[in-house]
C-alpha positions in Angstrom: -23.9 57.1 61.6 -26.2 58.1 58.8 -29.7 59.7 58.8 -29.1 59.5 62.8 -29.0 56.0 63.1 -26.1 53.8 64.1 -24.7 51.3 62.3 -23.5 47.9 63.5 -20.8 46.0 62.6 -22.1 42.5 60.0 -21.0 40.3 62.5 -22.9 42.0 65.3 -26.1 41.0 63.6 -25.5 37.2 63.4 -27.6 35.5 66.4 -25.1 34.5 69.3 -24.6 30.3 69.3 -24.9 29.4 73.0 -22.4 29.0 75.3 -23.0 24.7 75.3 -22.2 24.9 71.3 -19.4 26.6 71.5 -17.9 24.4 74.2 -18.8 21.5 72.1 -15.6 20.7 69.9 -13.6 21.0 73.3 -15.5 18.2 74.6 -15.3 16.0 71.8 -11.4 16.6 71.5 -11.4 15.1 75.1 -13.7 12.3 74.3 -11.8 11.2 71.8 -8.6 11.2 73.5 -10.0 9.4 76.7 -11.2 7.0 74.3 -7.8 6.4 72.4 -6.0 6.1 75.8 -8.7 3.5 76.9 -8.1 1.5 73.5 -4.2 1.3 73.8 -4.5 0.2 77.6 -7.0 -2.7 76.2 -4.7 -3.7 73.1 -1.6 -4.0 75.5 -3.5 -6.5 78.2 -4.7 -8.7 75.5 -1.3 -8.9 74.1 0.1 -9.9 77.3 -2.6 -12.5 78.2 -1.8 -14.4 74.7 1.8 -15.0 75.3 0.9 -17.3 78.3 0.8 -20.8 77.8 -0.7 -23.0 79.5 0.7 -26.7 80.4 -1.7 -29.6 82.2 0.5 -32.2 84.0 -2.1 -35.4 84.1 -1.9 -38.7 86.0 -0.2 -41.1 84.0 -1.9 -43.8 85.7 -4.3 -44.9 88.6 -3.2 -44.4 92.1 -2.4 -42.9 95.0 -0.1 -40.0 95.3 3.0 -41.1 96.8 4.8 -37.5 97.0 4.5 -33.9 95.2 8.0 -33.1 94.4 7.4 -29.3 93.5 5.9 -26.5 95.2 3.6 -23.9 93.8 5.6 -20.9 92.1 8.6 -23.2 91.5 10.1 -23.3 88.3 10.4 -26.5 86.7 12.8 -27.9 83.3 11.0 -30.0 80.6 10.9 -33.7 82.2 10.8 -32.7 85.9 8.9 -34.9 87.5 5.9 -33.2 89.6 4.0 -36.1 91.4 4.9 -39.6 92.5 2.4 -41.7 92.3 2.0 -45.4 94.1 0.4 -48.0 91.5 -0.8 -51.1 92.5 -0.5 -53.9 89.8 -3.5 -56.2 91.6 -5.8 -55.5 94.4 -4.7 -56.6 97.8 -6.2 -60.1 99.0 -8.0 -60.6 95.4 -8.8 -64.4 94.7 -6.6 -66.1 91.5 -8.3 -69.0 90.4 -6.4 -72.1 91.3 -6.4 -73.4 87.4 -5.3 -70.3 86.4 -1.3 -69.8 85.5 -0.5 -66.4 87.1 2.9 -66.9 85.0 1.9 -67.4 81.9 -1.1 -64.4 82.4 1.8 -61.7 83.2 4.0 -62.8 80.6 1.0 -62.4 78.1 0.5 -58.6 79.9 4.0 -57.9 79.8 4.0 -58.4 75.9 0.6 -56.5 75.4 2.0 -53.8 76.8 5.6 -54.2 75.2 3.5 -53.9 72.2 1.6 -50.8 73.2 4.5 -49.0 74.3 6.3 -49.7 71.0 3.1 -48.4 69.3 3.1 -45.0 71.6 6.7 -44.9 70.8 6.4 -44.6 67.2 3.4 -42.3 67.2 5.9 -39.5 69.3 8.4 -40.1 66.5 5.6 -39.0 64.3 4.4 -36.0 65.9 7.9 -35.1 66.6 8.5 -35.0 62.8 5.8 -33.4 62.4 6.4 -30.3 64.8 10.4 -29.7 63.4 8.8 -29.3 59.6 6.3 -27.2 60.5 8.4 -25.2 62.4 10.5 -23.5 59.9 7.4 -23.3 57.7 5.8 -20.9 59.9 9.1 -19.0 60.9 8.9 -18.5 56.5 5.5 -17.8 56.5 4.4 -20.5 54.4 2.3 -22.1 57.4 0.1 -20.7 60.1 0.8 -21.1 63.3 -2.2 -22.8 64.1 -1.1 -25.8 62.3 2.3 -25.6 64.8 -0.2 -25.4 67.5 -2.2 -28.3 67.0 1.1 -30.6 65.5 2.4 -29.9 69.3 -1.0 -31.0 70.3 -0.5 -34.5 68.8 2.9 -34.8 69.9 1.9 -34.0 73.8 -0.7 -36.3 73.9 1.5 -38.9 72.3 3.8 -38.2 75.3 0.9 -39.0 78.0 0.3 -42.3 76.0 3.8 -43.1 76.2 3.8 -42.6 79.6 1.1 -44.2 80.5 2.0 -47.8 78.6 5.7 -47.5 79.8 4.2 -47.4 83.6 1.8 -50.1 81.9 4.8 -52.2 81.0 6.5 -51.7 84.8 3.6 -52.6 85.9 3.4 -55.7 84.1 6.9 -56.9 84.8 6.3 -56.1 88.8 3.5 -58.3 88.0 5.6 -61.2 86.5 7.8 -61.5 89.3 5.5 -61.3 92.1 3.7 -64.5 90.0 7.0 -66.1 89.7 7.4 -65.9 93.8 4.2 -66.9 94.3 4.7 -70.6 92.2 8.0 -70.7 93.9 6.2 -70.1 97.9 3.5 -72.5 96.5 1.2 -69.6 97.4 -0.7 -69.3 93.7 -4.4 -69.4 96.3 -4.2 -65.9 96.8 -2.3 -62.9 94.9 0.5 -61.0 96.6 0.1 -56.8 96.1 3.1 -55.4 94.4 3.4 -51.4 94.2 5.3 -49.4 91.5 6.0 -45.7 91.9 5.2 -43.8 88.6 5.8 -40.6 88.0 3.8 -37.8 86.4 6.1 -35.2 84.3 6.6 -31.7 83.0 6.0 -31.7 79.3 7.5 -28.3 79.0 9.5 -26.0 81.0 7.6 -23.8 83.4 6.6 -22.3 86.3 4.0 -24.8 89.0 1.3 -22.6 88.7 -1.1 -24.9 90.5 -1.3 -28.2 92.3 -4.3 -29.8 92.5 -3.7 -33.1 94.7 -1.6 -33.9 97.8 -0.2 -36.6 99.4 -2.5 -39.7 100.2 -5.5 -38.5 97.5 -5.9 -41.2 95.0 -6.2 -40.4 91.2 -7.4 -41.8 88.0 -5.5 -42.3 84.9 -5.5 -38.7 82.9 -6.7 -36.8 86.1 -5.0 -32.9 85.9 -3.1 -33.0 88.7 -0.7 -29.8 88.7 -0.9 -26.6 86.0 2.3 -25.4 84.4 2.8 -21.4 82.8 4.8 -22.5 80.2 8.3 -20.8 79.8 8.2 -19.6 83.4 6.3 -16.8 83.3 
């Protein structure tokens, strides 16, 4: 105390912060760490949704579903076949010209698509190439992986045009022989149906995530008709 008056500490005569303020770095601490949890919960869903593929098993030609072979959930090897399908190489009761040859027209069909399905052949063989030198490229870094990606593009479409002229080319030699018969019955007035059973098939190992036709529906060439996860997950 001097000349009666009392003195107060330095500190004492700083104004008070209030109460809010001085809780204020405690909240942000906890901001920040709800935030960070948030973030690493995000990153690891993402990562988990990119590792599923995705496999489309389409109609390799126009029909009508003879059988489904798999059940959803099942897992499935790479060339399992998934759906039966009932092709019909001419339209039951349809008129054939009486100057027509029916003989000599599937023979000239059987040939076109001889020649398609050596064409489709030779495209796979491409792509196939293609995919085993890009692979080791990316594995060395010296490609990206989108480049794999779309060189397995190429080869699975080359597969569904495969597919599709080889069930072409059945269907063209069913065709041949039902023409045959016919000159042979003497029956060339009116066409006899024939039916060949094509089937639609995995691409890649998986698991039947989805099928999207039964038994009875009729499809068009290329329609989706059952969704793979690729690698069974």
């Amino acid at each position: 105390m001097k000349g009666g008056r009392l003195l107060q500490h330095p500190r004492a005569l700083l104004p008070r912060r209030p109460a809010s303020l001085q809780r204020g770095p405690a909240l942000a601490l906890a901001l920040l760490l709800v935030c960070v949890s948030a973030a690493c919960r995000s990153g690891g869903a993402g990562a988990g949704d990119e590792s599923v593929g995705i496999v489309v098993v389409n109609a390799p030609s126009a029909g009508v579903v003879r059988r489904v072979l798999v059940s959803e959930g099942a897992a499935v090897n790479e060339g399992a076949g998934i759906i039966e399908i009932a092709v019909r190489t001419q339209p039951q009761g349809a008129l054939v010209s009486p100057t027509e040859d029916p003989v000599a027209r599937a023979a000239k069909n059987i040939g076109t698509a001889q020649n398609e399905t050596e064409s489709a052949r030779a495209e796979v063989v491409r792509a196939e190439v293609e995919v085993q030198r890009l692979a080791p490229l990316v594995a060395a870094g010296q490609a990206s992986q989108g480049e794999l990606d779309g060189a397995r593009a190429v080869y699975e479409r080359a597969e569904q045009r495969l597919q599709r002229a080889q069930a072409s080319a059945q269907s063209a030699q069913s065709g041949l022989v039902a023409a045959r018969q016919q000159q042979l019955n003497g029956t060339t007035a009116r066409s006899v149906p024939a039916e060949q059973t094509v089937v639609a098939r995995a691409t890649s190992a998986g698991r039947v995530a989805v099928v999207n036709v039964r038994e009875g529906d009729v499809v068009t060439l290329g329609q989706p008709l059952a969704t793979l996860r690729a690698g069974g997950q």
